[in-house]
C-alpha positions as CSV (number, residue, x, y, z in Angstrom):
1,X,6.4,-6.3,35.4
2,X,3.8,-7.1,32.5
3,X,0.0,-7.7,34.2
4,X,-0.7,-10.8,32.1
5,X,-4.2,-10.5,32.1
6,X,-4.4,-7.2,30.8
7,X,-1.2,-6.6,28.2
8,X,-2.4,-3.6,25.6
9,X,0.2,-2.9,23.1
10,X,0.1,0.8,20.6
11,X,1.4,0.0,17.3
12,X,3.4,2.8,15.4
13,X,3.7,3.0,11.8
14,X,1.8,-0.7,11.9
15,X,1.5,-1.0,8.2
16,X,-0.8,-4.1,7.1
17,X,-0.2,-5.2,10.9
18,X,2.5,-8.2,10.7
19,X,3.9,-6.9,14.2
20,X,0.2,-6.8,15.6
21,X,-0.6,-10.1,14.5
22,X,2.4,-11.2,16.5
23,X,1.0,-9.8,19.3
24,X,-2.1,-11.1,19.6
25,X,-0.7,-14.4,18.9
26,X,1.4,-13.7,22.1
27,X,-1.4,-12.8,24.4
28,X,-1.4,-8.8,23.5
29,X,-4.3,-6.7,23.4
30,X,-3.9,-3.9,20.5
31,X,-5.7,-0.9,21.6
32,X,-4.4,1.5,18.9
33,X,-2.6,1.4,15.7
34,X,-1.2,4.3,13.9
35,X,-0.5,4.3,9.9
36,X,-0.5,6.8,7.1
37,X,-0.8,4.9,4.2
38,X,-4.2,4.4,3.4
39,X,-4.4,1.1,1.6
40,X,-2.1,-0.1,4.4
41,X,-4.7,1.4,7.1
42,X,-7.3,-0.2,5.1
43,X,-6.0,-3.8,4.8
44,X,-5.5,-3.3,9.0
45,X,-9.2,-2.6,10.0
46,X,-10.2,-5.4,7.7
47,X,-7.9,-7.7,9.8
48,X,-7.9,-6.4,13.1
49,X,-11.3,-5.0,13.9
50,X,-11.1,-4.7,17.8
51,X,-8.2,-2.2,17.0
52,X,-8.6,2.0,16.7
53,X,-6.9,2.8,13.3
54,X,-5.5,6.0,13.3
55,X,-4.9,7.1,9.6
56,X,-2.8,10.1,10.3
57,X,1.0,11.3,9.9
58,X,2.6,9.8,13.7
59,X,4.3,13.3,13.3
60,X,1.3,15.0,13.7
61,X,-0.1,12.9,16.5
62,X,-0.5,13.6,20.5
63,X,0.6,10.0,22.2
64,X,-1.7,9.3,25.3
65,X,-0.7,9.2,28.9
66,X,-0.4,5.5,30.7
67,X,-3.5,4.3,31.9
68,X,-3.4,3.1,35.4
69,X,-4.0,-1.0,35.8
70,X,-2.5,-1.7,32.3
71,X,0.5,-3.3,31.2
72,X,1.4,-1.7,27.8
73,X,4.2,-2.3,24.9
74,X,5.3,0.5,22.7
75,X,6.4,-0.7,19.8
76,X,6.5,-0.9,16.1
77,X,8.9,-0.4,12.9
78,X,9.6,2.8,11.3
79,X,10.0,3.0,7.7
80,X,13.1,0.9,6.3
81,X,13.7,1.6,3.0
82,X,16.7,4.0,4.1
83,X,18.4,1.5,5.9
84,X,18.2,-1.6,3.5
85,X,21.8,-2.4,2.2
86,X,19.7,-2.4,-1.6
87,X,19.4,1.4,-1.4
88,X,22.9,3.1,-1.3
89,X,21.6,6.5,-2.9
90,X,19.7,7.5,0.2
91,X,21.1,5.4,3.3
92,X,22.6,8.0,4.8
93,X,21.4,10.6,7.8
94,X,20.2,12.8,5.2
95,X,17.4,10.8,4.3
96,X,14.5,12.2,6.8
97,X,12.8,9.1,6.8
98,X,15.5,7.7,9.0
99,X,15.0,9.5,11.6
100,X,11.4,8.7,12.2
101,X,12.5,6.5,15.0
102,X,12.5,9.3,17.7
103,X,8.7,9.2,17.4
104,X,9.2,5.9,19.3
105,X,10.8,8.0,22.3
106,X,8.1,11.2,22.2
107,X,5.7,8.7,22.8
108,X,7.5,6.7,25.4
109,X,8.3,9.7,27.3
110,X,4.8,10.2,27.5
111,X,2.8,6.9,27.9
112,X,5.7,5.1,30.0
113,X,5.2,2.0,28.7
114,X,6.3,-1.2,30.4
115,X,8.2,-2.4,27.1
116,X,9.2,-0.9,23.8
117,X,10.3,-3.0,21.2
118,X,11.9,-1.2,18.0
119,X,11.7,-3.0,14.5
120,X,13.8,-2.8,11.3
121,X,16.0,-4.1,8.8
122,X,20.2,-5.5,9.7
123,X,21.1,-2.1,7.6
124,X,20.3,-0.2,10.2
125,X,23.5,-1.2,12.2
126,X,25.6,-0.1,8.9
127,X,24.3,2.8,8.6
128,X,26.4,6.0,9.0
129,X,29.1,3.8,10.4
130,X,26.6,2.7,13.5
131,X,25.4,6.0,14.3
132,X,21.3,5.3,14.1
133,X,22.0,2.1,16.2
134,X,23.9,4.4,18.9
135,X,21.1,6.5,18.7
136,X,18.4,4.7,19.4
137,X,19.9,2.7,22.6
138,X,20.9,6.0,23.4
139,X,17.1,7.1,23.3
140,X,16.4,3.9,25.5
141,X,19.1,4.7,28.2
142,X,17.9,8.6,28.5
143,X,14.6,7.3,29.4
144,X,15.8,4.7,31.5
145,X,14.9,1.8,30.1
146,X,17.2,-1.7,30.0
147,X,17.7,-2.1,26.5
148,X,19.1,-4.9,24.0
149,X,19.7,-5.3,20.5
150,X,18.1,-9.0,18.9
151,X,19.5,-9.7,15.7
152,X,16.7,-13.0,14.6
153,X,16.1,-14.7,11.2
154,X,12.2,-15.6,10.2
155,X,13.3,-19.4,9.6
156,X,14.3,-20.0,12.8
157,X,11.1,-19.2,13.8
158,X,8.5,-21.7,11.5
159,X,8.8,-19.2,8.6
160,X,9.9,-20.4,5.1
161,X,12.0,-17.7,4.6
162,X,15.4,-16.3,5.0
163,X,14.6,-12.7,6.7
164,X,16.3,-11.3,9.1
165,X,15.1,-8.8,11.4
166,X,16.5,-6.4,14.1
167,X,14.6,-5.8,17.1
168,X,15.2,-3.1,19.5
169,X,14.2,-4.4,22.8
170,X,13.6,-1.9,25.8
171,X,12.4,-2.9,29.6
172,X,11.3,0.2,32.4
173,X,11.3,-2.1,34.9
174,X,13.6,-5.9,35.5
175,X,15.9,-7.6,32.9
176,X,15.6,-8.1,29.8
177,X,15.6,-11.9,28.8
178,X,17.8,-13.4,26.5
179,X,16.6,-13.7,22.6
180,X,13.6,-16.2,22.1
181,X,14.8,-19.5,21.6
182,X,14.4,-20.6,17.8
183,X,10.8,-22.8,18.0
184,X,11.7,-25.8,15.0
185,X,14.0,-28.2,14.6
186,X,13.4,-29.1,10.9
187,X,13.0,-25.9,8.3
188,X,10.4,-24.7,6.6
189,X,10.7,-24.8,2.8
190,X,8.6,-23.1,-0.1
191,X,7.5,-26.5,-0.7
192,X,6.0,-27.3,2.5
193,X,5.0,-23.6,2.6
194,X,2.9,-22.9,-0.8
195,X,3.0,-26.6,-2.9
196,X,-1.1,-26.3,-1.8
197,X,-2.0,-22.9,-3.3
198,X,-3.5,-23.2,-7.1
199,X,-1.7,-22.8,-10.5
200,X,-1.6,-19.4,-11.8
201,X,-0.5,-17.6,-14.9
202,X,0.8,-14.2,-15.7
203,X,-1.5,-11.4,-15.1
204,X,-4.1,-14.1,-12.7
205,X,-6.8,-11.1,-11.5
206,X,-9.3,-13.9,-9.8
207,X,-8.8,-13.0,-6.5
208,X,-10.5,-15.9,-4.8
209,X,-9.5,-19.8,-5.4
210,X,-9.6,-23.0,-4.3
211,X,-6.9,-24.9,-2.7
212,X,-5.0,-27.6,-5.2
213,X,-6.4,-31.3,-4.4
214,X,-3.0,-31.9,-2.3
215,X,-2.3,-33.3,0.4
216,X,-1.4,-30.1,2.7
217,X,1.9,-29.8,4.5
218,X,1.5,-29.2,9.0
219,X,2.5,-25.6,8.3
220,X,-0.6,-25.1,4.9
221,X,-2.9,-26.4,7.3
222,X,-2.2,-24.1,10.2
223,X,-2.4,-21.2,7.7
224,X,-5.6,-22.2,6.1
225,X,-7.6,-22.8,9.5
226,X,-9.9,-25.2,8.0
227,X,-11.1,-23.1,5.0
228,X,-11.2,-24.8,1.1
229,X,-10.1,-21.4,-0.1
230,X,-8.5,-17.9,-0.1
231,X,-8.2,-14.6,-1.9
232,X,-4.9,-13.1,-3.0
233,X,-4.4,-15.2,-6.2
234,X,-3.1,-11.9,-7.7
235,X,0.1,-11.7,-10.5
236,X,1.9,-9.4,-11.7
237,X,1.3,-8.6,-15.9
238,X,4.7,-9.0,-18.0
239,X,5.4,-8.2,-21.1
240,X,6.5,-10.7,-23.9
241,X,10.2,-10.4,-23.6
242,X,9.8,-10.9,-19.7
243,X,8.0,-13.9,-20.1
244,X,10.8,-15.5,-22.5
245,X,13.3,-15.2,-20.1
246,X,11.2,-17.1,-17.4
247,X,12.2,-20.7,-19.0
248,X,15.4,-20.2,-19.1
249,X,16.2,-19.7,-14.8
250,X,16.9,-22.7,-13.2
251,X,15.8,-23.7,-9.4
252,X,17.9,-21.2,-7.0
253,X,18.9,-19.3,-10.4
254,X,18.6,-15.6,-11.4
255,X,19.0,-13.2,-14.2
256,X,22.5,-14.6,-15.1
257,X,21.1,-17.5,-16.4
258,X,19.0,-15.9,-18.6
259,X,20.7,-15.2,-22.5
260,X,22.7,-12.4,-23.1
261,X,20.2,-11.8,-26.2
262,X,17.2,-11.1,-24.1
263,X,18.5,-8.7,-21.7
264,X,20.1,-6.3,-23.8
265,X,18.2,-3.4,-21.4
266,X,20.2,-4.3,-18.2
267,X,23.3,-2.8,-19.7
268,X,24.6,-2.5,-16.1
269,X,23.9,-6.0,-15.0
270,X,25.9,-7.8,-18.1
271,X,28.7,-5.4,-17.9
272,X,29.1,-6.8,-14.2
273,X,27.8,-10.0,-14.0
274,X,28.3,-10.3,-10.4
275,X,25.7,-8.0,-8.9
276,X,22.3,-7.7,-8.2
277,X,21.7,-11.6,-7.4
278,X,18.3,-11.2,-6.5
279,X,16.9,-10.2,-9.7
280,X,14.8,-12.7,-11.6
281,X,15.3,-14.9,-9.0
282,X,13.6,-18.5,-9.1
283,X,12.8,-19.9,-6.0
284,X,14.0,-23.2,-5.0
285,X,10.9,-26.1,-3.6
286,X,13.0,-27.4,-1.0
287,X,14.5,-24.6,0.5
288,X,13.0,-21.3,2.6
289,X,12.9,-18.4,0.4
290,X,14.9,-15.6,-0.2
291,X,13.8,-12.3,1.8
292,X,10.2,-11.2,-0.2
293,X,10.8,-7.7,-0.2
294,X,10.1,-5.7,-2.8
295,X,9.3,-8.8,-4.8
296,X,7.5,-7.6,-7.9
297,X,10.5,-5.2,-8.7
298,X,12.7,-8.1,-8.2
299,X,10.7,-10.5,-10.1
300,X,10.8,-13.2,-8.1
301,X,9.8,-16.0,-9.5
302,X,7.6,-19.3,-9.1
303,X,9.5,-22.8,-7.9
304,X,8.3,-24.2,-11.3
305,X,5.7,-21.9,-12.6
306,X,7.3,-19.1,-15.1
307,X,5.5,-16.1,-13.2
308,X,6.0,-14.1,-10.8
309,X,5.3,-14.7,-7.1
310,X,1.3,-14.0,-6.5
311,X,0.2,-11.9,-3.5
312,X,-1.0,-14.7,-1.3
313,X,2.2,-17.1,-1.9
314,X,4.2,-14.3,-0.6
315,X,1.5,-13.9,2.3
316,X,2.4,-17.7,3.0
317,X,6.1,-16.7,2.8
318,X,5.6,-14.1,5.0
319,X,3.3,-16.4,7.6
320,X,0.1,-14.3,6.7
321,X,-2.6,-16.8,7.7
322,X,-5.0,-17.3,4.3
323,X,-8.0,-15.5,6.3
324,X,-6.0,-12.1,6.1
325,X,-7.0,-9.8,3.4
326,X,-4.9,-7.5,1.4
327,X,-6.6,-4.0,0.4
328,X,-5.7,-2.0,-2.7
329,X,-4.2,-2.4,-5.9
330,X,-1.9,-5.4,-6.8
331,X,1.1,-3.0,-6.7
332,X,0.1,-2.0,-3.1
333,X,-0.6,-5.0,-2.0
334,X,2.4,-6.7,-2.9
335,X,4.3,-3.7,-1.4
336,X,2.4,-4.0,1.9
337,X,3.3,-8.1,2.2
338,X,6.8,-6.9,1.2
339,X,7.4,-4.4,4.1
340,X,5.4,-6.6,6.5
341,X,7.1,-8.5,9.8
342,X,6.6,-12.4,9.4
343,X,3.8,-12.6,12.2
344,X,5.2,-16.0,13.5
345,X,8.5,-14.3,14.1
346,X,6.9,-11.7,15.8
347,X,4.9,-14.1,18.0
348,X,8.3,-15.2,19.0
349,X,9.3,-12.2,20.4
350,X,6.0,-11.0,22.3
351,X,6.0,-14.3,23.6
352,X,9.5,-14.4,24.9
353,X,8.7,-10.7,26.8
354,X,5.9,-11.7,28.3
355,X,6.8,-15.3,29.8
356,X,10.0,-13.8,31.3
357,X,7.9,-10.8,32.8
């Protein structure tokens, strides 16, 4: 059983801290977070100062014993990019990367922690014919936790965007409750989540605007918290032939839509016109948003604006409130929003542990 008034929760490979924002939202108290990457690390301290950043390799890292009188949840999402259904070359068990998840377990074996709960992409379950997913519950049952498998999607949860997430869910002690219980009943589009945030143009570098003279949607006003305006008003440079094909992609279109004549370097992509839908991708007002991962690669693009996507639209995508601040260069930003939990989903989940603890 969770001690409510005293939940801490260790965060493992927390990147910019999506899961920990969740967390707190939830009622949990992050004692520690653990991240390598340094403009990841970075943009976490700024955000979460009550927290011990550890910038080290987890590999490399003794886990702590349980403190008695604490309530604690293990939890946290090892590195995706080998499980995502987009990267065929290296999803396979000889990728290293996906096996970072027993890191989960040497901690757990040491702390004992009341919870763990295990984050990562829907390609996990494909992988290597379901052999990672086996695994892990595996890991759980050795242990002797309870464990369950939540397959959620972001919108369900007040977030304008298509993402779904696995989550891992394992209990020491009592039953595991059944998946949180999704929070809206209307969705959340790109309209209602970004039609607020100022025009931009390709290559915008003025980090810090205000707000368009709008009237703000519920969901702009929860994530601006009474400010007039935020940072993150960053977008990508493109070159001139980039920018023609912009004009041409329709609401909901992509990269077929765009003439033959101007994409001449994506051999592949004409030759087989079916594939790779996600590329140049415009967004559609009145709908949630495709997943934003890996969005500058993808070129996702602007509702009506021919640009791409800037940092803190995808932040509002994701559910970042506007008060969070990215560290690093564009590029590292953008890939930090990218790999980043939607916070309000997370929220959903903490919350759902701890009421039925």
């Amino acid at each position: 059983m969770l001690n409510r008034a005293n939940i801490t929760g260790i965060d493992l490979f927390a990147g910019a801290g999506g899961l920990s924002l969740g967390a707190q939202l939830a009622g949990v108290t992050i004692t520690h977070a653990i991240e390598s990457n340094r403009a990841a690390a970075n943009t976490y301290r700024t955000n979460h100062s009550q927290t011990k950043v550890i910038e080290e390799d987890v590999c490399r890292i003794e886990p702590p014993t349980k403190q008695r009188g604490s309530s604690a949840i293990l939890f946290g999402g090892p590195p995706c990019q080998g499980f995502s259904t987009s990267n065929q070359r290296t999803r396979t068990a000889s990728n290293p990367k996906n096996w970072l998840f027993s890191e989960f377990f040497r901690f757990a074996k040491s702390m004992h922690p009341d919870w763990i709960v295990l984050e990562n992409v829907k390609g996990l379950r494909e992988t290597d014919h379901g052999r990672f997913e086996s695994l892990i519950l595996g890991e759980f049952q050795a242990l002797g936790y309870a464990s369950v498998v939540w397959t959620l999607c972001a919108e369900d949860y007040g977030v304008p965007q298509k993402r779904y997430r696995l989550f891992f869910v394992g209990c020491r002690k009592g039953n595991i409750p059944e998946p949180p219980p999704p929070r809206i009943e209307e969705v959340v589009t790109v309209r209602v989540g970004i039609a607020d945030l100022p025009e931009l143009a390709v290559g915008s570098k003025v980090d810090t605007l205000a707000y368009r003279r709008i009237r703000p949607s519920a969901y702009a006003e929860a994530m601006r918290q009474g400010a007039t305006s935020c940072t993150g008003h960053l977008v990508s440079e493109n070159n001139a032939l980039v920018q023609k094909r912009y004009p041409h992609i329709p609401p909901g279109g992509n990269w077929r839509d765009i003439p033959k004549r101007l994409m001449k370097n994506y051999t592949n992509l004409i030759d087989n016109r079916s594939r790779h839908t996600g590329i140049y991708r415009r967004l559609a007002w009145d709908e949630p948003s495709v997943v934003i991962a890996n969005y500058r690669k993808n070129m996702l693009i602007h509702p009506e604006q021919h640009r791409g996507l800037s940092v803190r639209e995808a932040c509002r995508l994701q559910s970042f409130p506007d008060a969070y601040r990215f560290s690093g260069s564009i590029g590292f930003q953008q890939q930090q929003v990218s790999n980043a939990v939607p916070p309000l989903l997370a929220k959903a989940v903490f919350a759902q542990i701890i009421s039925h603890s």
